[in-house]
mmCIF file of the N, C-alpha and C atoms, coordinates in Angstrom:
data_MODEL
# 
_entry.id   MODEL 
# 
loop_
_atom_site.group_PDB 
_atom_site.id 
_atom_site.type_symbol 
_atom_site.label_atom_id 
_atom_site.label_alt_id 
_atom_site.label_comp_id 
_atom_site.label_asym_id 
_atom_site.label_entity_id 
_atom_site.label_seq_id 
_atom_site.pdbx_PDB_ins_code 
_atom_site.Cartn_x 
_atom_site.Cartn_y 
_atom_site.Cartn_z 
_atom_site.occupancy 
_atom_site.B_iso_or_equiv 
_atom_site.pdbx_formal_charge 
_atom_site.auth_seq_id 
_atom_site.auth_comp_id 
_atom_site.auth_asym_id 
_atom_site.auth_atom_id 
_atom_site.pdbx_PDB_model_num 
ATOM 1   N N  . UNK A 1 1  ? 55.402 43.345 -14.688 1.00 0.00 ? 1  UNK A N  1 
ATOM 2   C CA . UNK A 1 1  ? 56.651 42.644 -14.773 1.00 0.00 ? 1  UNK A CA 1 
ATOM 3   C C  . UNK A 1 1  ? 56.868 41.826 -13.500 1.00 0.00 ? 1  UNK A C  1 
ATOM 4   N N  . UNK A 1 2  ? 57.041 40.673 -13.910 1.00 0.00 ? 2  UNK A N  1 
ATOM 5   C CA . UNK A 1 2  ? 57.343 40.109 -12.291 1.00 0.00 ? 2  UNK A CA 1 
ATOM 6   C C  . UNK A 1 2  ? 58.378 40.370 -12.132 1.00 0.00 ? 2  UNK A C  1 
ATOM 7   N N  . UNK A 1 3  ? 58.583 40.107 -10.441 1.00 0.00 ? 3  UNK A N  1 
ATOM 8   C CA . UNK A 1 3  ? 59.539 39.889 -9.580  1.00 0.00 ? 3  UNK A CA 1 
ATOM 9   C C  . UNK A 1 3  ? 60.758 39.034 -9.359  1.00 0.00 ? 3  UNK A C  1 
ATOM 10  N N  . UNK A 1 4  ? 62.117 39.785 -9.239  1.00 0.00 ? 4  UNK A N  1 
ATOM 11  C CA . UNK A 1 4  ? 63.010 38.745 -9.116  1.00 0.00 ? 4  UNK A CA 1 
ATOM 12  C C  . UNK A 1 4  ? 63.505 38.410 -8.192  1.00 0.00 ? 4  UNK A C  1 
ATOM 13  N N  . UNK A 1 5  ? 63.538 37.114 -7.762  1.00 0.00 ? 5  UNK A N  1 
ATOM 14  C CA . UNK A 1 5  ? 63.878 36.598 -6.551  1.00 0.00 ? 5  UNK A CA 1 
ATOM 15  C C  . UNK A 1 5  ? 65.226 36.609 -5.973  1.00 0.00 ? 5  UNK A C  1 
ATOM 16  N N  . UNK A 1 6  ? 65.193 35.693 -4.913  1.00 0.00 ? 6  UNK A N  1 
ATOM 17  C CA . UNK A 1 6  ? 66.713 35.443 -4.779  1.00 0.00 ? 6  UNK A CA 1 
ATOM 18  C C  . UNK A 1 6  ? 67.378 33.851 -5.333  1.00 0.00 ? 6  UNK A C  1 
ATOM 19  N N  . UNK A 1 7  ? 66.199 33.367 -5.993  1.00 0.00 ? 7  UNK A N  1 
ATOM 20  C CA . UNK A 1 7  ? 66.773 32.196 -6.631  1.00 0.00 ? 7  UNK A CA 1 
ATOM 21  C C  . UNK A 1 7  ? 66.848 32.338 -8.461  1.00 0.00 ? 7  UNK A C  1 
ATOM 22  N N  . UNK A 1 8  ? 66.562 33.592 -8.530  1.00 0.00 ? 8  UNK A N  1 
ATOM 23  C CA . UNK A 1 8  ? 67.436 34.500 -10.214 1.00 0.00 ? 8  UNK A CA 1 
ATOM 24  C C  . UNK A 1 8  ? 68.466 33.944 -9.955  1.00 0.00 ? 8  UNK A C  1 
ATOM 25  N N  . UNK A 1 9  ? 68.588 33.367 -11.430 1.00 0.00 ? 9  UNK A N  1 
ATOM 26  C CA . UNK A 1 9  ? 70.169 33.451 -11.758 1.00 0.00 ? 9  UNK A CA 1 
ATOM 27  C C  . UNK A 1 9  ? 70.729 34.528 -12.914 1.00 0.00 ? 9  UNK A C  1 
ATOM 28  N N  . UNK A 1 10 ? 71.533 35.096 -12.066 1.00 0.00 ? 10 UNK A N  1 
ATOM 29  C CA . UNK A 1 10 ? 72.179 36.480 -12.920 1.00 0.00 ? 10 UNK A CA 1 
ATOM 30  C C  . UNK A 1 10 ? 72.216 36.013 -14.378 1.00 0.00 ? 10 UNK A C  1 
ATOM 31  N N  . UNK A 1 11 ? 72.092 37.065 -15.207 1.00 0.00 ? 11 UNK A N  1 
ATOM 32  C CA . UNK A 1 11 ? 72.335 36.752 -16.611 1.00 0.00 ? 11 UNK A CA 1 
ATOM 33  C C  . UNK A 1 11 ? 73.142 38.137 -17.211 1.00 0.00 ? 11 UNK A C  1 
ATOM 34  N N  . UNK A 1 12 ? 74.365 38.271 -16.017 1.00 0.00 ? 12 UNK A N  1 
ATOM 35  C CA . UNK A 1 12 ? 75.121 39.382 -16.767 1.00 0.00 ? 12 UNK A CA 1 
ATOM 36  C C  . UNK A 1 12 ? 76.670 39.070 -15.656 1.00 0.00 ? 12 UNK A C  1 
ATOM 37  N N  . UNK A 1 13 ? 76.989 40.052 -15.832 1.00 0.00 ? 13 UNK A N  1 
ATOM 38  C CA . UNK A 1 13 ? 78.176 40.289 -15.003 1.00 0.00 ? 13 UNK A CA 1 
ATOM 39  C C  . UNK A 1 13 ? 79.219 39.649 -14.499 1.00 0.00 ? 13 UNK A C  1 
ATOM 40  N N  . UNK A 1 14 ? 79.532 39.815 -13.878 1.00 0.00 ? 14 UNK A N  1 
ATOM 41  C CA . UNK A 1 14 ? 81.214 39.305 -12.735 1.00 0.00 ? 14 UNK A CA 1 
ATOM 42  C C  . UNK A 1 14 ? 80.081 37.566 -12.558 1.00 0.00 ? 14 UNK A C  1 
ATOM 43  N N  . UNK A 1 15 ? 79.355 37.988 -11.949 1.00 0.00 ? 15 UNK A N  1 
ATOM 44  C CA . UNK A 1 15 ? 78.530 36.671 -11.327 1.00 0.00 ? 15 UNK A CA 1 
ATOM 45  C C  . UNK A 1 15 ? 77.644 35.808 -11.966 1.00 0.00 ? 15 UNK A C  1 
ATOM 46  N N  . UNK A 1 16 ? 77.911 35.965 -13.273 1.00 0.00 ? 16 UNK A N  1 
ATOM 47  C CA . UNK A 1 16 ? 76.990 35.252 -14.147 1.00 0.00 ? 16 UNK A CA 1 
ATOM 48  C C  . UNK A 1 16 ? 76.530 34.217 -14.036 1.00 0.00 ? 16 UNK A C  1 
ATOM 49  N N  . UNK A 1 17 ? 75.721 33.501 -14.280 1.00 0.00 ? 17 UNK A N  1 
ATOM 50  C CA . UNK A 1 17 ? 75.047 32.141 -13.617 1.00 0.00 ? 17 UNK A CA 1 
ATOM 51  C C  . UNK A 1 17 ? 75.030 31.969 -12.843 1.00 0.00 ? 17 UNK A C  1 
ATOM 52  N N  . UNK A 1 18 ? 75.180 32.468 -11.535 1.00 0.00 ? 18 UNK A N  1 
ATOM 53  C CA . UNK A 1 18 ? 75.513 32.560 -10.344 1.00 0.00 ? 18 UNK A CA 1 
ATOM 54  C C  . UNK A 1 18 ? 73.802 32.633 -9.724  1.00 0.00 ? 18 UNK A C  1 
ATOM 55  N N  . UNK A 1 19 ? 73.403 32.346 -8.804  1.00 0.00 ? 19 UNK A N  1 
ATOM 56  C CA . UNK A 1 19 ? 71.978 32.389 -7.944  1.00 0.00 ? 19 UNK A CA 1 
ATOM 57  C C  . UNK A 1 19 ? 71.776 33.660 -7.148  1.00 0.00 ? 19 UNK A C  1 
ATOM 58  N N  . UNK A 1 20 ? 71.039 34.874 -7.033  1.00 0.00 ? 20 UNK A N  1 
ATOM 59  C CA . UNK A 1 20 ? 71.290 35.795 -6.156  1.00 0.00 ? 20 UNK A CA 1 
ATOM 60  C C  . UNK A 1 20 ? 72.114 35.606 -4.735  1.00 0.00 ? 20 UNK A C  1 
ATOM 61  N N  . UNK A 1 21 ? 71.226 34.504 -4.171  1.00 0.00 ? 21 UNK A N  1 
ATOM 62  C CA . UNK A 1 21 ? 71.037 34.229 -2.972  1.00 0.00 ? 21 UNK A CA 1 
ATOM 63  C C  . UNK A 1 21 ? 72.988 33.625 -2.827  1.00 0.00 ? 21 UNK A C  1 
ATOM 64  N N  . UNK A 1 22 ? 73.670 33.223 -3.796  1.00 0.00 ? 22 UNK A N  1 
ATOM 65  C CA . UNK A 1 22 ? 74.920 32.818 -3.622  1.00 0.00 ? 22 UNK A CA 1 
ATOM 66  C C  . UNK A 1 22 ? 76.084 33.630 -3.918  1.00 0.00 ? 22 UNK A C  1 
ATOM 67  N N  . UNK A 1 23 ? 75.597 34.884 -4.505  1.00 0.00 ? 23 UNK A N  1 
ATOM 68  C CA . UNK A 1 23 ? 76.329 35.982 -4.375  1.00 0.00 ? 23 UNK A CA 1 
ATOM 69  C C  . UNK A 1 23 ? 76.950 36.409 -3.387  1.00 0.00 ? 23 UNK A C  1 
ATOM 70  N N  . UNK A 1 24 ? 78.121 37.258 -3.223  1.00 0.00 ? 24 UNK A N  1 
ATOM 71  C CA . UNK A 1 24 ? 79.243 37.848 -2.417  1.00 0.00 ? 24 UNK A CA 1 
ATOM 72  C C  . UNK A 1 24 ? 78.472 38.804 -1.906  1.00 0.00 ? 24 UNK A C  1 
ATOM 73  N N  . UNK A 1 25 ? 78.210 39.137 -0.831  1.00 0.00 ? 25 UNK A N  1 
ATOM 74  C CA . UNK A 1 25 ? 78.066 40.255 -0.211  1.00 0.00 ? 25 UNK A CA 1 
ATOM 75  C C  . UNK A 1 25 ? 78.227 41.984 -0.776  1.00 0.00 ? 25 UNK A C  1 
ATOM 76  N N  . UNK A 1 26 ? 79.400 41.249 -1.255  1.00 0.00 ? 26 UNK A N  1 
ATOM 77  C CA . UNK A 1 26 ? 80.384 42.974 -1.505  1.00 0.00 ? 26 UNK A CA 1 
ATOM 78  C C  . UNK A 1 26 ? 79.181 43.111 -3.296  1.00 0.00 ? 26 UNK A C  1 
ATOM 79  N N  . UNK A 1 27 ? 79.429 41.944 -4.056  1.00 0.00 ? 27 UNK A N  1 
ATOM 80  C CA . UNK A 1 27 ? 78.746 42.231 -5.181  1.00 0.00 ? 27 UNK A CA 1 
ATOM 81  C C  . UNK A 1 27 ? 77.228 42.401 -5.391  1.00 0.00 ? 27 UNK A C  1 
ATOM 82  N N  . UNK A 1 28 ? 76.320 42.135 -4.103  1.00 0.00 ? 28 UNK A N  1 
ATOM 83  C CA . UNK A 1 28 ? 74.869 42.591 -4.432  1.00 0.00 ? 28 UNK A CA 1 
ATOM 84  C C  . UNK A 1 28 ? 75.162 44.190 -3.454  1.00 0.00 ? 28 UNK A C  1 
ATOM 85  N N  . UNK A 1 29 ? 76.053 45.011 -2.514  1.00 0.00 ? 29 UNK A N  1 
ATOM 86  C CA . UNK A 1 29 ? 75.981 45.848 -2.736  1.00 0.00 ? 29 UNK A CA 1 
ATOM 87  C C  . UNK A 1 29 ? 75.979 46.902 -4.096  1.00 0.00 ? 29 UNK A C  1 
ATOM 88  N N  . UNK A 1 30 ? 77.311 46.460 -4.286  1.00 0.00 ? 30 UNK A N  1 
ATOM 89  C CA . UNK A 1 30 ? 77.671 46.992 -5.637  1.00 0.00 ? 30 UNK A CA 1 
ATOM 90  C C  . UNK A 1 30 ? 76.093 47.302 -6.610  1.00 0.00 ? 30 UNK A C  1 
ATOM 91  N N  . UNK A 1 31 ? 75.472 46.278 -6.850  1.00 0.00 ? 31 UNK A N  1 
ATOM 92  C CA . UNK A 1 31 ? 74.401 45.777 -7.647  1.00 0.00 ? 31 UNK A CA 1 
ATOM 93  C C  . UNK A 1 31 ? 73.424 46.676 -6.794  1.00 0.00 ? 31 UNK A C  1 
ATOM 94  N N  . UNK A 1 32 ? 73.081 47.009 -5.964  1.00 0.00 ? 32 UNK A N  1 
ATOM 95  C CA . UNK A 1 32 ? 72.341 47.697 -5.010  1.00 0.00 ? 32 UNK A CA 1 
ATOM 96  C C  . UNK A 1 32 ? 72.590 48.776 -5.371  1.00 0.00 ? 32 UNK A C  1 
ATOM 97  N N  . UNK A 1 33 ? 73.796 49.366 -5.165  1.00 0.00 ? 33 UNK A N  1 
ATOM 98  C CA . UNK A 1 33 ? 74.158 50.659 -5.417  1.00 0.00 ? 33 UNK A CA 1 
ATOM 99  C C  . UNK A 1 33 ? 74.171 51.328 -6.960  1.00 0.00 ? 33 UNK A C  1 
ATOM 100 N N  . UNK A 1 34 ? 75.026 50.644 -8.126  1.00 0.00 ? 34 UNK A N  1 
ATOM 101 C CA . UNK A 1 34 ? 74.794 50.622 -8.900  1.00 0.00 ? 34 UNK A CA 1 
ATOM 102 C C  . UNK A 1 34 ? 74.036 50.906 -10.438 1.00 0.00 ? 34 UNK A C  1 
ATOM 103 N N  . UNK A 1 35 ? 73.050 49.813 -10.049 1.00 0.00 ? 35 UNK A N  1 
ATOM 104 C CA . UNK A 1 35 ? 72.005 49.887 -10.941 1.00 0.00 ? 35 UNK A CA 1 
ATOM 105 C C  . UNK A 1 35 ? 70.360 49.965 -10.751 1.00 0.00 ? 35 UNK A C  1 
ATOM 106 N N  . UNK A 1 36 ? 70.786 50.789 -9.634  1.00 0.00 ? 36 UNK A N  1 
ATOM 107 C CA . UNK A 1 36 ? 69.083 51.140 -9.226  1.00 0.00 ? 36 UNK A CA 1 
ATOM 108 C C  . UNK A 1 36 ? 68.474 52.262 -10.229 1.00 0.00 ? 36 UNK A C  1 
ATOM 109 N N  . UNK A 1 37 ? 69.552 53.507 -10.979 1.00 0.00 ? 37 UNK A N  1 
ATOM 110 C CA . UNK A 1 37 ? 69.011 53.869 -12.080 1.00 0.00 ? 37 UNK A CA 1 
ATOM 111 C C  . UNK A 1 37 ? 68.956 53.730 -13.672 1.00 0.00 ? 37 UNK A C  1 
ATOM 112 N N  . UNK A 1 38 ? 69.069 51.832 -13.733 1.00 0.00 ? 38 UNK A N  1 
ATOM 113 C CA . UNK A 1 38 ? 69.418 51.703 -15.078 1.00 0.00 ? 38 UNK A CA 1 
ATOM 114 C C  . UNK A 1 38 ? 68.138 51.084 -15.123 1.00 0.00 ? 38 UNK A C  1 
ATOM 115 N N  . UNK A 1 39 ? 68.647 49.977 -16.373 1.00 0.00 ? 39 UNK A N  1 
ATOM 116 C CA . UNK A 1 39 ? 67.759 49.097 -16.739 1.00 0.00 ? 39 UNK A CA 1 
ATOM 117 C C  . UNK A 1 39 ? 67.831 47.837 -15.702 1.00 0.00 ? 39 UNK A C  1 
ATOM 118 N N  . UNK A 1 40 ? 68.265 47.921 -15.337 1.00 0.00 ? 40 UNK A N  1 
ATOM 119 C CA . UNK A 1 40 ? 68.747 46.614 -14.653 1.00 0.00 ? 40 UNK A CA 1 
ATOM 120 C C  . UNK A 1 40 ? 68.027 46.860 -13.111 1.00 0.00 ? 40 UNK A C  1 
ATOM 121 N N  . UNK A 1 41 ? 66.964 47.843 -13.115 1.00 0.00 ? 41 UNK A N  1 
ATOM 122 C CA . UNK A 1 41 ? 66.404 48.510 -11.266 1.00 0.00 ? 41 UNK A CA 1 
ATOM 123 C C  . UNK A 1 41 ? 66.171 46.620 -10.872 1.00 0.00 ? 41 UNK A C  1 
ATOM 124 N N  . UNK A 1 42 ? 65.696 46.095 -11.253 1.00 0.00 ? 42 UNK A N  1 
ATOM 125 C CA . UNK A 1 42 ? 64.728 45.185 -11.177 1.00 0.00 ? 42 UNK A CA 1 
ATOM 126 C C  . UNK A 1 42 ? 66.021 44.344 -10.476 1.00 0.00 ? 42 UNK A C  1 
ATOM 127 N N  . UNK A 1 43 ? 66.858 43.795 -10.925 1.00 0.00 ? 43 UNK A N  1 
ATOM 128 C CA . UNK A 1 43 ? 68.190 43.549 -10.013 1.00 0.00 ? 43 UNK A CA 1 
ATOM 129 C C  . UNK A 1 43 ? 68.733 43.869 -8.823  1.00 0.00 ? 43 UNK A C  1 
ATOM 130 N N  . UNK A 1 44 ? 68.603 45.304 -9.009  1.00 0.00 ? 44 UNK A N  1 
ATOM 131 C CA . UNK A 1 44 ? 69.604 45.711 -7.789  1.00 0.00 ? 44 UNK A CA 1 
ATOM 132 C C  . UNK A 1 44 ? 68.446 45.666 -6.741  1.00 0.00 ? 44 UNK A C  1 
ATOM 133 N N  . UNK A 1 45 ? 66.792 45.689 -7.019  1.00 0.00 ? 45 UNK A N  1 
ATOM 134 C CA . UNK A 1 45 ? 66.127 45.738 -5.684  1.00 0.00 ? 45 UNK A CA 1 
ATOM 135 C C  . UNK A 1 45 ? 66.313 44.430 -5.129  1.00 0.00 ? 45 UNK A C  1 
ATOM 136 N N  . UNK A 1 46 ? 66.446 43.294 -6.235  1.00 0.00 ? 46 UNK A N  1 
ATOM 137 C CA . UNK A 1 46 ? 66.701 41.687 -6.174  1.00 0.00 ? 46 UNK A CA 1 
ATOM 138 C C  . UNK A 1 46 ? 67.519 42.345 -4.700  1.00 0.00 ? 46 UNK A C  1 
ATOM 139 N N  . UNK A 1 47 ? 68.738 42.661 -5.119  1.00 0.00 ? 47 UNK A N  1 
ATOM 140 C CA . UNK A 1 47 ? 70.180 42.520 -4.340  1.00 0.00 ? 47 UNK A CA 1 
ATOM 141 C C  . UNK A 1 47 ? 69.798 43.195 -3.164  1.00 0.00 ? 47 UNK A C  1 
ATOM 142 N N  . UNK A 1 48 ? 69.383 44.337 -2.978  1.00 0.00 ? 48 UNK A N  1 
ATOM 143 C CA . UNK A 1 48 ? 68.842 44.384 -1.796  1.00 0.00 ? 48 UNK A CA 1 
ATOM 144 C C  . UNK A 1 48 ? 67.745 43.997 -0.847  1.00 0.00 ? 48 UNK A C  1 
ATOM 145 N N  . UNK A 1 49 ? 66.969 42.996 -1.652  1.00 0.00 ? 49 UNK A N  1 
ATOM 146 C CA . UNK A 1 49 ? 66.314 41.861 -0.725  1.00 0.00 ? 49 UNK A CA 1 
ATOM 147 C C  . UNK A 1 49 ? 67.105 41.293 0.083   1.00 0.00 ? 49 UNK A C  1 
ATOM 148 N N  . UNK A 1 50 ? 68.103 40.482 -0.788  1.00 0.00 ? 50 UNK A N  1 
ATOM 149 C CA . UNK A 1 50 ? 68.725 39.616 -0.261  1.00 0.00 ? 50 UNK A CA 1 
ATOM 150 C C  . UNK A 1 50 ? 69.332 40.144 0.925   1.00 0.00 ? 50 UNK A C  1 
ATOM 151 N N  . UNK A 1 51 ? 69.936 41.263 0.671   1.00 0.00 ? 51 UNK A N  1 
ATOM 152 C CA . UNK A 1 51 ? 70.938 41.762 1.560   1.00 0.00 ? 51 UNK A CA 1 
ATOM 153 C C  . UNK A 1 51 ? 70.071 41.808 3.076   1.00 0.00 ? 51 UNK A C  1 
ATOM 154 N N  . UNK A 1 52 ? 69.355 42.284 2.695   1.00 0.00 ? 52 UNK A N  1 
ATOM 155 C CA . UNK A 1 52 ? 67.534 42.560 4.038   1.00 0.00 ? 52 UNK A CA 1 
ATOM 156 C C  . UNK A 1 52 ? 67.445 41.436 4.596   1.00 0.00 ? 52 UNK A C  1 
ATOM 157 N N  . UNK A 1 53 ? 67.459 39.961 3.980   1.00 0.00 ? 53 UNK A N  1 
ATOM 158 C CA . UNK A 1 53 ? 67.641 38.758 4.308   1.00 0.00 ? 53 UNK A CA 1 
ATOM 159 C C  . UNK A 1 53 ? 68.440 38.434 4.830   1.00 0.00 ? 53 UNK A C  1 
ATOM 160 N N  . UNK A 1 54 ? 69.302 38.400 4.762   1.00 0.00 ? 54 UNK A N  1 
ATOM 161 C CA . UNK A 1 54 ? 70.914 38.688 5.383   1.00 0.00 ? 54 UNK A CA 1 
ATOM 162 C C  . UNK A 1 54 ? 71.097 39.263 6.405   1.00 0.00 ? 54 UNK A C  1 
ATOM 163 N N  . UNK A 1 55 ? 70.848 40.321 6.582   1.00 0.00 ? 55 UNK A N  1 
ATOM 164 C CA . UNK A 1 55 ? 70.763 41.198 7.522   1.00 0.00 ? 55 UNK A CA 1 
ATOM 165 C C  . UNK A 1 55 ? 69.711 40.303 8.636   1.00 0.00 ? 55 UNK A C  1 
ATOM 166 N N  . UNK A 1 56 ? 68.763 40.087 8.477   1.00 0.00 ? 56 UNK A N  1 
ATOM 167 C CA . UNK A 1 56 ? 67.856 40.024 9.063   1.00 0.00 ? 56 UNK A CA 1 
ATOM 168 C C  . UNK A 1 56 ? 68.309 38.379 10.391  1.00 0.00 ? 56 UNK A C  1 
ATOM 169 N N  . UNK A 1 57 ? 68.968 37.477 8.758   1.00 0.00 ? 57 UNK A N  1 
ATOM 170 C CA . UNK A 1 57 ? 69.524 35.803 9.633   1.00 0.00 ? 57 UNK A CA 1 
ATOM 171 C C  . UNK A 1 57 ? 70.663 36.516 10.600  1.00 0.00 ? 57 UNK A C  1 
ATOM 172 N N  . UNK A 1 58 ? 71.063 37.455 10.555  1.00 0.00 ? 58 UNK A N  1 
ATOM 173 C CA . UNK A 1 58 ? 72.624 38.157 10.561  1.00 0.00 ? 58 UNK A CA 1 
ATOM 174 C C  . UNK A 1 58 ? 73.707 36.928 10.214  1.00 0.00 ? 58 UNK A C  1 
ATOM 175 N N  . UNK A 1 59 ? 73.636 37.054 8.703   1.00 0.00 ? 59 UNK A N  1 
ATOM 176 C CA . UNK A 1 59 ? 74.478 35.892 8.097   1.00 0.00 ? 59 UNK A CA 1 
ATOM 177 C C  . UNK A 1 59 ? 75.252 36.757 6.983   1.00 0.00 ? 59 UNK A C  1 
ATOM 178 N N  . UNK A 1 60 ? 75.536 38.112 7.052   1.00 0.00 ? 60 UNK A N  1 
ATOM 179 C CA . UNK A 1 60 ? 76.314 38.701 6.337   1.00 0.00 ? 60 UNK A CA 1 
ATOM 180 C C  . UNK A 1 60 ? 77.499 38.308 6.619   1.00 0.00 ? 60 UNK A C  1 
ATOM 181 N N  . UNK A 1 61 ? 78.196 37.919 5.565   1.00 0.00 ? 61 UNK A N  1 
ATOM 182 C CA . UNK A 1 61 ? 79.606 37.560 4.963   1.00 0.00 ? 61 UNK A CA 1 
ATOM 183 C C  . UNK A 1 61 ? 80.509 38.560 5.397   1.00 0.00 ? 61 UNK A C  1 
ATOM 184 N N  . UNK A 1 62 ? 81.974 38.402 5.628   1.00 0.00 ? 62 UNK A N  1 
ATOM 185 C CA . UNK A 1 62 ? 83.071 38.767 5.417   1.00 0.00 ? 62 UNK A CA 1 
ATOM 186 C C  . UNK A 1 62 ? 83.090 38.939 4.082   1.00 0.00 ? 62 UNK A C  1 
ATOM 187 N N  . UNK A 1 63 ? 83.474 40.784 3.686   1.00 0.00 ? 63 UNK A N  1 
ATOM 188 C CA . UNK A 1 63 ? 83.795 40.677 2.227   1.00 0.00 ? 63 UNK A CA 1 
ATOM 189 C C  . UNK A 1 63 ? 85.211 39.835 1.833   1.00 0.00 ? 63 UNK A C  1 
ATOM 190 N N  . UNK A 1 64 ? 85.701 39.240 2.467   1.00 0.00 ? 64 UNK A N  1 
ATOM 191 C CA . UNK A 1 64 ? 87.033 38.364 1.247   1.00 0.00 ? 64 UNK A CA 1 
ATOM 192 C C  . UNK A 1 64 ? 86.694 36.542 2.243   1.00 0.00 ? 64 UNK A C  1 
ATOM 193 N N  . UNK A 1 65 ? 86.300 35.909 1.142   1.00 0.00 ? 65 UNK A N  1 
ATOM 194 C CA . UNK A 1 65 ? 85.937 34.624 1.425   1.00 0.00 ? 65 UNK A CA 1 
ATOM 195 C C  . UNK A 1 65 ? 87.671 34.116 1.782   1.00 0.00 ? 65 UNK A C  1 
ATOM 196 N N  . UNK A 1 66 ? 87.206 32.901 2.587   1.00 0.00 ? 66 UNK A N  1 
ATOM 197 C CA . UNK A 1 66 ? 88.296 32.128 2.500   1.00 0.00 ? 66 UNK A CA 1 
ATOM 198 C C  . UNK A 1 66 ? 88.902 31.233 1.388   1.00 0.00 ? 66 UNK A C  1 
ATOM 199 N N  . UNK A 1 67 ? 90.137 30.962 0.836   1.00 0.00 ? 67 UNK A N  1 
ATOM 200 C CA . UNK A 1 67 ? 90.474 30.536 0.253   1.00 0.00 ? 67 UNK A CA 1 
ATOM 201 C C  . UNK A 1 67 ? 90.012 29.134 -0.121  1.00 0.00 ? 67 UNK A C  1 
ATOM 202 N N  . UNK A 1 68 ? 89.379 28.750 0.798   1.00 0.00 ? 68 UNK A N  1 
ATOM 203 C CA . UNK A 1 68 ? 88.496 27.243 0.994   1.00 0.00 ? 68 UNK A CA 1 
ATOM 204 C C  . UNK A 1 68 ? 87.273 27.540 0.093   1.00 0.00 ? 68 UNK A C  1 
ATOM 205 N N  . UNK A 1 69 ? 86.448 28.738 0.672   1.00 0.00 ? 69 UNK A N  1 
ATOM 206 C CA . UNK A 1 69 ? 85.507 29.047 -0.183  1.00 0.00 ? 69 UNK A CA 1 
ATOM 207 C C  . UNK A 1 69 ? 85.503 29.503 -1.557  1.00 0.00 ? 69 UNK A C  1 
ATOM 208 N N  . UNK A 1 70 ? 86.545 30.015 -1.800  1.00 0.00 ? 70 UNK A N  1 
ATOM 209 C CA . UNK A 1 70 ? 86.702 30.477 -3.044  1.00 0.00 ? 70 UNK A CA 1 
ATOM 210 C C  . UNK A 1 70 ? 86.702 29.441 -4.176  1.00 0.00 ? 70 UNK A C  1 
ATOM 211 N N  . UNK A 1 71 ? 87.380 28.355 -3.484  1.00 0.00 ? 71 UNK A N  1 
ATOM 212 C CA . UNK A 1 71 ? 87.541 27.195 -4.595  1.00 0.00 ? 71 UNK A CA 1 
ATOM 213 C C  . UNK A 1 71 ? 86.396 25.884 -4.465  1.00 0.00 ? 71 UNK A C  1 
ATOM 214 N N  . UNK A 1 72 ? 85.802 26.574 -3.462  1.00 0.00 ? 72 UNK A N  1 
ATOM 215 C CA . UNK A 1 72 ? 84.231 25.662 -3.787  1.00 0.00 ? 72 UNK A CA 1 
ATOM 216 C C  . UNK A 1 72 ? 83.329 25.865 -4.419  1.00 0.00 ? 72 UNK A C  1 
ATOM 217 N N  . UNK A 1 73 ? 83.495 27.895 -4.361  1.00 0.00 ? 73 UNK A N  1 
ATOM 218 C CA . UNK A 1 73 ? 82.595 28.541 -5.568  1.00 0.00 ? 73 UNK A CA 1 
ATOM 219 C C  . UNK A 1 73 ? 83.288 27.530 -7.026  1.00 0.00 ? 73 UNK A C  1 
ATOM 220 N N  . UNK A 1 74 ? 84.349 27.920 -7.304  1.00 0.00 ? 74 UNK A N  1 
ATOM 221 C CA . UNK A 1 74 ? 84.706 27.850 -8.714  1.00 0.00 ? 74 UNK A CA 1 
ATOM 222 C C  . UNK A 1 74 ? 84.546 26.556 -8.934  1.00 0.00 ? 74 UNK A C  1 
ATOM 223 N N  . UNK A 1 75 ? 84.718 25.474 -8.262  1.00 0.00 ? 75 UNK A N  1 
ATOM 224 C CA . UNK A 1 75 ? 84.034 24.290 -8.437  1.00 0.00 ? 75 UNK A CA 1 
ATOM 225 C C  . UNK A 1 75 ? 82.791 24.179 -8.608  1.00 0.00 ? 75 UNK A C  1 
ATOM 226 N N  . UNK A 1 76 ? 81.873 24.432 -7.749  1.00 0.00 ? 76 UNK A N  1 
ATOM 227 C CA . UNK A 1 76 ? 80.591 24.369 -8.010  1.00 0.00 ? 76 UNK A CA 1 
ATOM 228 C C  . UNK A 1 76 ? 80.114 25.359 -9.311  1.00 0.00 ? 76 UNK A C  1 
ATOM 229 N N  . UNK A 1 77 ? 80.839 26.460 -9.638  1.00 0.00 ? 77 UNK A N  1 
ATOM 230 C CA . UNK A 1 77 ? 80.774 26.858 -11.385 1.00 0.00 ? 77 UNK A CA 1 
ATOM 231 C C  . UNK A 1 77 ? 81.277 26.188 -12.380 1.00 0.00 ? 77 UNK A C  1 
ATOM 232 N N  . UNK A 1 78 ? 81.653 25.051 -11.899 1.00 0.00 ? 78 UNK A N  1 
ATOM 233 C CA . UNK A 1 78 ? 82.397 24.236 -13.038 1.00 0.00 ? 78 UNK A CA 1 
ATOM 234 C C  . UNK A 1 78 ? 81.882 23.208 -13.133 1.00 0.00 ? 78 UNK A C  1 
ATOM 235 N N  . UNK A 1 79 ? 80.405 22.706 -12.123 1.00 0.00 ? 79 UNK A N  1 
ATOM 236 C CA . UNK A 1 79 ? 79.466 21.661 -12.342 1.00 0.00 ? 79 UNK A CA 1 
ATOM 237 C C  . UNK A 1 79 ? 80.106 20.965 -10.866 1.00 0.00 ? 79 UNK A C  1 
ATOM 238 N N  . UNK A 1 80 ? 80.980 20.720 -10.238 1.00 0.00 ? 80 UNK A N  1 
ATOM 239 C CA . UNK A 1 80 ? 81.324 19.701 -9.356  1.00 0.00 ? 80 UNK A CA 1 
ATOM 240 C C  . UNK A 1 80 ? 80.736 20.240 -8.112  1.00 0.00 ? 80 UNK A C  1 
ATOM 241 N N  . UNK A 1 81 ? 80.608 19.007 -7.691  1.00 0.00 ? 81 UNK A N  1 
ATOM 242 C CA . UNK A 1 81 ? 80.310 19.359 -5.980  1.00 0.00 ? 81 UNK A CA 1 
ATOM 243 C C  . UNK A 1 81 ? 81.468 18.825 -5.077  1.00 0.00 ? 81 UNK A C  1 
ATOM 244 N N  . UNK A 1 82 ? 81.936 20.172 -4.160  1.00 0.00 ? 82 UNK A N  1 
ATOM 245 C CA . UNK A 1 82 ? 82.670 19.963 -3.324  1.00 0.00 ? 82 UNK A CA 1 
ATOM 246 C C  . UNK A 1 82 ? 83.123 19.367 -2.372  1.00 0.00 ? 82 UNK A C  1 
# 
């Protein structure tokens, strides 16, 4: 089975279409924690790549984005660029 990256785009959840790598902090824990004994292992190791990545730039996020960011996500889920 291959490997999922951090340029997967989710095909479930809160973050759906969403890119690993553009995920919330707080939600590839979750995903880390989660579903490491479901079907979904193959995900949550995704999520803790990333997080390893993260860790590593030390570019871990504040879990509550700014209100600026929040509405650039939902823009950029709505096709526009910010």
């Amino acid at each position: 089975m291959a490997r999922i990256t951090r340029n997967a785009t989710l095909t479930f959840g809160k973050h759906k279409g969403t890119k690993i790598s553009m995920c919330p902090t707080s939600y590839l824990r979750w995903m880390g924690e989660t579903l490491m004994d479901s079907d979904l292992h193959r995900w949550a190791q995704a999520a803790r790549d990333e997080l390893d990545v993260r860790q590593r730039e030390g570019a871990l996020e504040t879990e509550h984005k700014s209100l600026e960011q929040q509405a650039d996500d939902l823009l950029r889920k709505a096709g526009f660029k910010p």
